[in-house]
N, CA, C and O of each residue as an XYZ file, in Angstrom:
464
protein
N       5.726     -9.534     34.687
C       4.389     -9.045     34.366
C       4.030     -7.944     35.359
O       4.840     -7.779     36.271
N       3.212     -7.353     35.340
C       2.864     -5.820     35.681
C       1.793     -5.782     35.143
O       1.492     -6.440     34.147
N       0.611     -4.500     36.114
C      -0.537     -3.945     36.000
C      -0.004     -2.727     35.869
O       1.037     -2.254     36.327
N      -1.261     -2.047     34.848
C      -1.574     -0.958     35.299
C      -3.256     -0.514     35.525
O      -4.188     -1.213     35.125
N      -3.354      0.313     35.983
C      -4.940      0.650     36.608
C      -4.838      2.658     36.459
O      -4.136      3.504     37.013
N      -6.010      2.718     35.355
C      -6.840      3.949     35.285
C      -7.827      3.916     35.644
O      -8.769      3.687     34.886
N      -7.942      4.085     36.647
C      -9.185      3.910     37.516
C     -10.487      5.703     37.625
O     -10.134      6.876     37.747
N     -11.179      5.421     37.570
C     -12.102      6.578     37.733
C     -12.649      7.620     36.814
O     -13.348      8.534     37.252
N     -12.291      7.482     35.299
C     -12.192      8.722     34.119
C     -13.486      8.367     34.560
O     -14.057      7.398     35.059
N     -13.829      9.976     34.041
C     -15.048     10.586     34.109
C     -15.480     11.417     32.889
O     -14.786     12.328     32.439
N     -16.754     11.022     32.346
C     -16.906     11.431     30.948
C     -18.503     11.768     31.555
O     -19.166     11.201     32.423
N     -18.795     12.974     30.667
C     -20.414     13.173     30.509
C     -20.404     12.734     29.365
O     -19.466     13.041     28.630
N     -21.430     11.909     28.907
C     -21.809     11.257     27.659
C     -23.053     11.135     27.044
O     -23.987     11.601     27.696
N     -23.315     10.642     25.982
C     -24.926     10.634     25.763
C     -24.962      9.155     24.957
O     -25.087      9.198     23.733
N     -24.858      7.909     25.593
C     -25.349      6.483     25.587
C     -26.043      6.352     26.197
O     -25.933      7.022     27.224
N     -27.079      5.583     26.112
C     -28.193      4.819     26.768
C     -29.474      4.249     25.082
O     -29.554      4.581     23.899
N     -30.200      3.284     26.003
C     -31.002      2.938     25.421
C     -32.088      3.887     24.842
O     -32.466      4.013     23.677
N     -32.558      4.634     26.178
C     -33.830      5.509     25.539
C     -33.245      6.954     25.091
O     -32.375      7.569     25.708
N     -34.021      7.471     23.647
C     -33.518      8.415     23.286
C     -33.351      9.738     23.717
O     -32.586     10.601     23.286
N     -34.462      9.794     24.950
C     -33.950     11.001     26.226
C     -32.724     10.755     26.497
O     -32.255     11.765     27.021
N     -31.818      9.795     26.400
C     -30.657      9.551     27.468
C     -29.719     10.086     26.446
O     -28.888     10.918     26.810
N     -29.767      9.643     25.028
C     -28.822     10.471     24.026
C     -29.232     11.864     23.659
O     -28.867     12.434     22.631
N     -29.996     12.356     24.550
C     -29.880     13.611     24.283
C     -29.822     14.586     25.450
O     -29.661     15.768     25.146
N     -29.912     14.320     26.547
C     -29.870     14.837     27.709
C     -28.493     14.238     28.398
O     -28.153     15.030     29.276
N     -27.519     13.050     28.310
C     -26.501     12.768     28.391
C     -26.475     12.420     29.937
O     -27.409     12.712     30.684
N     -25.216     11.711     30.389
C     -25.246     11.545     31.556
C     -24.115     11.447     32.281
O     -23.306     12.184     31.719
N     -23.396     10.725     33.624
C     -21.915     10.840     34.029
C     -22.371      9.305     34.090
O     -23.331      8.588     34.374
N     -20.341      9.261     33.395
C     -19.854      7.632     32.941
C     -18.478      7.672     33.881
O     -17.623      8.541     34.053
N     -18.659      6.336     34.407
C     -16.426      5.819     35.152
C     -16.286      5.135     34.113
O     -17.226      4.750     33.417
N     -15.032      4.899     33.888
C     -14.703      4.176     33.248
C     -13.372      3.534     34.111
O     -12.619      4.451     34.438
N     -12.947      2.348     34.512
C     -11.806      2.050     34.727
C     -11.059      0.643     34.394
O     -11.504     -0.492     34.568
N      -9.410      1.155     33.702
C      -9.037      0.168     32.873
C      -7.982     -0.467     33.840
O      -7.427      0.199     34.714
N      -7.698     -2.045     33.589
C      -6.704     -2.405     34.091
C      -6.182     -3.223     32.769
O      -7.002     -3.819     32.071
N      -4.802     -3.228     32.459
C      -3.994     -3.726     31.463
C      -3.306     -4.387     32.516
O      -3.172     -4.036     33.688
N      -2.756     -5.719     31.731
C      -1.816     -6.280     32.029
C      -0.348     -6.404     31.321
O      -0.588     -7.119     30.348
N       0.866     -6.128     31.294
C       1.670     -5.952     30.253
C       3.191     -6.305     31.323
O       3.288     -6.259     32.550
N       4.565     -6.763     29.934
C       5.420     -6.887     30.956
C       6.462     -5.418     30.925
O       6.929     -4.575     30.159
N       6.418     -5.814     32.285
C       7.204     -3.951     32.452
C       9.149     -4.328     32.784
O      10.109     -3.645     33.140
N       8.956     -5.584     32.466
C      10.968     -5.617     32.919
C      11.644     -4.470     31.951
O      12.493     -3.694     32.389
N      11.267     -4.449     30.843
C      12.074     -3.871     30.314
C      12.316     -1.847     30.652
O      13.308     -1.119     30.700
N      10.768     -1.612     30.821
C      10.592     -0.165     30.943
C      10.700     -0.159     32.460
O      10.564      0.947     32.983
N      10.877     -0.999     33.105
C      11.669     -0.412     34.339
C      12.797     -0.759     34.699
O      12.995     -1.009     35.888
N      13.808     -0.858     33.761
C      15.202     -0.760     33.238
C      15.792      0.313     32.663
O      16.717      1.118     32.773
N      14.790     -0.041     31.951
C      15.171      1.772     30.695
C      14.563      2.878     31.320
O      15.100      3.979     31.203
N      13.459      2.743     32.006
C      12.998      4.441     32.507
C      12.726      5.091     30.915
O      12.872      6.306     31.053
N      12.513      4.899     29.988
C      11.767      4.827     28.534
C      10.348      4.661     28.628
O       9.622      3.768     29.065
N      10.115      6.059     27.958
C       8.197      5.853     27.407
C       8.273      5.053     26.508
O       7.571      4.042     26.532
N       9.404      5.381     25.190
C       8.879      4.288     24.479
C       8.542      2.324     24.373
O       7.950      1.506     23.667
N       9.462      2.408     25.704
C       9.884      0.575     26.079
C       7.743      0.768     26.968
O       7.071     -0.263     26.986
N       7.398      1.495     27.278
C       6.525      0.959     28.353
C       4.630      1.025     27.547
O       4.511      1.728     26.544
N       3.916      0.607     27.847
C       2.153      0.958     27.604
C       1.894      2.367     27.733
O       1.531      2.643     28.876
N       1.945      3.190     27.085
C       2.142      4.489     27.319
C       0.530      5.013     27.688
O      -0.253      5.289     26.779
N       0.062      5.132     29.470
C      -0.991      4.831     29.397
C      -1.772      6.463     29.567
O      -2.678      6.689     30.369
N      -1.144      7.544     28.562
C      -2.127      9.014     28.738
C      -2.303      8.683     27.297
O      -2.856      9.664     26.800
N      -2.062      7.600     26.207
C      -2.437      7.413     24.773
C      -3.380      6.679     25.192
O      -4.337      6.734     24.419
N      -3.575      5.910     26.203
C      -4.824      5.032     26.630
C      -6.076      5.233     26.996
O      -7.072      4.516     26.903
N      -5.841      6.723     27.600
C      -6.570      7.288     28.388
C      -7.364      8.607     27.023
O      -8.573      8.774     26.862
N      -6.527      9.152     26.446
C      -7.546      9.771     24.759
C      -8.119      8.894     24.230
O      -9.332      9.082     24.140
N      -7.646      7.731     23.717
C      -8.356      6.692     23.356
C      -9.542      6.107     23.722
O     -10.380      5.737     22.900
N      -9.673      5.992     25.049
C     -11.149      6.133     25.866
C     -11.686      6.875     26.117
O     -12.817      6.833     26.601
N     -10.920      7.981     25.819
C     -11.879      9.943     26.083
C     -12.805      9.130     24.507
O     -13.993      8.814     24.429
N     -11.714      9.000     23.454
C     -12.532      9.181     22.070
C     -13.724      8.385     21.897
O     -14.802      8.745     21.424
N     -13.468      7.528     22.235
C     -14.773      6.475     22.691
C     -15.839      6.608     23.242
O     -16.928      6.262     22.785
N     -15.665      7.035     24.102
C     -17.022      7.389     24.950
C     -17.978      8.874     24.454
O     -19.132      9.218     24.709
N     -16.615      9.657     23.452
C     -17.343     10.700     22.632
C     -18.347     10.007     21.098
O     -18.714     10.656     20.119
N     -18.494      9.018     21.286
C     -18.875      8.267     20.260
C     -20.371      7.861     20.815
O     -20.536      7.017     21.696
N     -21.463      8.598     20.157
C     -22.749      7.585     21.056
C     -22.984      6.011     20.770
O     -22.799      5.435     19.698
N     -23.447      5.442     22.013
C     -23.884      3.837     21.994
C     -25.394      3.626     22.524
O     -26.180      4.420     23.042
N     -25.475      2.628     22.288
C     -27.498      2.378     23.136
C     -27.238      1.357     24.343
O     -28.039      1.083     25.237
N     -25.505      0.684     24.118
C     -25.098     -0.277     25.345
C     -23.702      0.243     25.664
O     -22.816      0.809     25.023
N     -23.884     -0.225     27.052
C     -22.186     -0.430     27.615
C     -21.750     -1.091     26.917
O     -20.837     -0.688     26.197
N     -22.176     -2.273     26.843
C     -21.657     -3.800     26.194
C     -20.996     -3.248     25.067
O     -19.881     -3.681     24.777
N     -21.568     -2.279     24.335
C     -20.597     -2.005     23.004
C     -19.855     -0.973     23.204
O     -18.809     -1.029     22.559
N     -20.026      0.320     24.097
C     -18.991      0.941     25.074
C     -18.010      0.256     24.923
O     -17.157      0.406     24.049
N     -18.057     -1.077     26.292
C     -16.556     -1.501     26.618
C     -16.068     -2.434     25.265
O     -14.903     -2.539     24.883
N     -17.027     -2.956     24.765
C     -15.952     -3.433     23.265
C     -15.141     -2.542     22.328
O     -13.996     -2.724     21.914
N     -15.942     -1.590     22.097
C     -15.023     -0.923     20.998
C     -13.776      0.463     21.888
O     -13.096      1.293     21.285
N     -13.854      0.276     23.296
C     -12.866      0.821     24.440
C     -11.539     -0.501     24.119
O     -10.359     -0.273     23.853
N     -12.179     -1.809     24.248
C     -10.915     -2.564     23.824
C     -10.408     -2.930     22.774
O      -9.236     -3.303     22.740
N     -11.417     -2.887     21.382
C     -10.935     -3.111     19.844
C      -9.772     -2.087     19.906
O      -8.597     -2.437     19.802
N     -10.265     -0.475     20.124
C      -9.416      0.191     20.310
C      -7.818      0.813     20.590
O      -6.924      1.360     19.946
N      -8.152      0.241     22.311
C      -6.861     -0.081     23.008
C      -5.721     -1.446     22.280
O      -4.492     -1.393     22.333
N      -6.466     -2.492     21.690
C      -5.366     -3.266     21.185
C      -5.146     -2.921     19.636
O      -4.312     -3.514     18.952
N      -5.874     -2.028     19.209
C      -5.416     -2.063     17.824
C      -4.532     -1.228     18.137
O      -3.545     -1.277     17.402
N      -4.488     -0.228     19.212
C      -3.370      0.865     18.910
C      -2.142      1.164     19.466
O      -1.134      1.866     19.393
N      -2.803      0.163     20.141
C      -1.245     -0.013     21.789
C      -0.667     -1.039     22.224
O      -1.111     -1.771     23.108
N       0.617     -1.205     21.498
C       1.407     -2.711     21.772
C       2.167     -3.178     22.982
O       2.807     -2.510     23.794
N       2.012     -4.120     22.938
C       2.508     -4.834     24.658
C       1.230     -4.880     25.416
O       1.373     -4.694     26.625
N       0.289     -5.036     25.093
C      -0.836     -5.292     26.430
C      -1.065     -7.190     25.911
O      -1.314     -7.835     24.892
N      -0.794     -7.419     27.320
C      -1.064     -9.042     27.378
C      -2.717     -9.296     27.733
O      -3.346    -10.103     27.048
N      -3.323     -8.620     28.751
C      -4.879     -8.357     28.736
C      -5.011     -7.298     29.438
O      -4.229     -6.876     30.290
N      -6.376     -6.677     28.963
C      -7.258     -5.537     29.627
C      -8.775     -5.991     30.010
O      -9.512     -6.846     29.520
N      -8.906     -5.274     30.848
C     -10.330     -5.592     31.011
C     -10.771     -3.750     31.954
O     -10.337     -3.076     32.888
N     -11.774     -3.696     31.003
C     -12.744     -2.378     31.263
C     -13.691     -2.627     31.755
O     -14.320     -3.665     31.548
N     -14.007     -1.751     32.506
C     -15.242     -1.287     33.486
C     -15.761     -0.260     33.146
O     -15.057      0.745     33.245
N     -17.294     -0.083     32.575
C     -18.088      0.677     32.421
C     -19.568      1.027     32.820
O     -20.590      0.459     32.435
N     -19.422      2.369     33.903
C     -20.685      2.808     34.692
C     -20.902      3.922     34.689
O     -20.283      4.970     34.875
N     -22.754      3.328     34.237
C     -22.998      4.499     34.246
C     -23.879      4.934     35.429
O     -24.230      3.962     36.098
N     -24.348      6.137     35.891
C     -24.663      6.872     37.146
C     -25.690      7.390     37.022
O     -25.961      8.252     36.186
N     -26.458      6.899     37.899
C     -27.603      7.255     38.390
C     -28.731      6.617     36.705
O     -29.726      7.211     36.291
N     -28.274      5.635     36.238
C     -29.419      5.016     35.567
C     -30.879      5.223     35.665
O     -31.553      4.929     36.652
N     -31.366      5.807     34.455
C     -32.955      5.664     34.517
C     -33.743      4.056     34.493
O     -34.005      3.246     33.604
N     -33.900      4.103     35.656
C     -34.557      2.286     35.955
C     -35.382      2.390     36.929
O     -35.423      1.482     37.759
N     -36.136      3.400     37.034
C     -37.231      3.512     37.994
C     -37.020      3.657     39.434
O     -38.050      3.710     40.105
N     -35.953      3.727     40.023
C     -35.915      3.639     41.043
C     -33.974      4.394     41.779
O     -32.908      4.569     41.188
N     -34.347      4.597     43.084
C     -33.104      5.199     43.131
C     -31.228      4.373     43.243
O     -30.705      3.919     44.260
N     -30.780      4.422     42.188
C     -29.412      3.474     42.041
C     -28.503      4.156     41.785
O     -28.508      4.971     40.862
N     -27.327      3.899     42.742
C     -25.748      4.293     41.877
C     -25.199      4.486     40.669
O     -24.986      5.485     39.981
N     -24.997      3.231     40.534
C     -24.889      2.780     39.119
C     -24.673      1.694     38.224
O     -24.058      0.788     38.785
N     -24.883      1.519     37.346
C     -25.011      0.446     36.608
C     -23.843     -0.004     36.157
O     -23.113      0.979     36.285
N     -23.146     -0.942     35.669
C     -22.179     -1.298     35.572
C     -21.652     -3.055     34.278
O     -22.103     -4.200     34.305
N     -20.505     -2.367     33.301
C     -20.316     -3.670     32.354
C     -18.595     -4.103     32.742
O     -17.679     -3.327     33.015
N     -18.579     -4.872     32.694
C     -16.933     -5.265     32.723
C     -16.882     -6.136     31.602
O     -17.707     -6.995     31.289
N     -16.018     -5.879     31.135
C     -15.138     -6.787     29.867
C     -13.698     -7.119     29.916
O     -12.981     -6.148     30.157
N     -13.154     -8.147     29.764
C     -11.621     -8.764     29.623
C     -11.471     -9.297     28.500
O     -12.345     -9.941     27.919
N     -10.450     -9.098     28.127
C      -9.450     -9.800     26.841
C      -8.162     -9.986     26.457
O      -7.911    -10.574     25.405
């Protein structure tokens, strides 16, 4: 068994709840960790034996080009995604934040994690 970790994509996006936020847009991380077994693709030195993870990484570009009113449905349809289209992942779990949240007050960022 083997990880992998895309840690840090950076998307300007336009999700949020209030409709200023889908239209004025904002900066999103996103970071994925898959779990998958790698004996074989680090035998073969083969893209095709391994999680080929820059198909992983459009796949979550495409997503996040998609507006939402939640993370929560962000990181779900980031993983409907990833397993409908990419075989050999045993689990993933996504992280989704967003920056500098409108919540009255001054914050980093907000943040969803999901596993499956």
């Amino acid at each position: 068994m083997g990880i992998i970790r895309i840690e840090d994509m950076e998307f300007y996006a336009f999700h949020g709840h209030f409709k200023e936020e889908r239209i004025v847009g904002n900066r999103f991380l996103v970071d994925l960790t898959i779990e998958t077994d790698m004996r074989i693709p680090a035998e073969s030195d083969n893209l095709k034996d391994a999680v080929n993870y820059q198909r992983v990484y459009e796949i979550v570009k495409l997503q996040m080009e998609k507006k939402s009113h939640l993370l929560e449905h962000i990181a779900g349809r980031i993983l409907d995604a990833i397993y409908a289209e990419v075989e050999g992942i045993k689990k993933a779990t996504v992280k989704v934040s967003k920056m500098n949240p409108p919540m009255g007050g001054k914050i980093w960022s907000v943040s969803v994690v999901l596993s499956r």
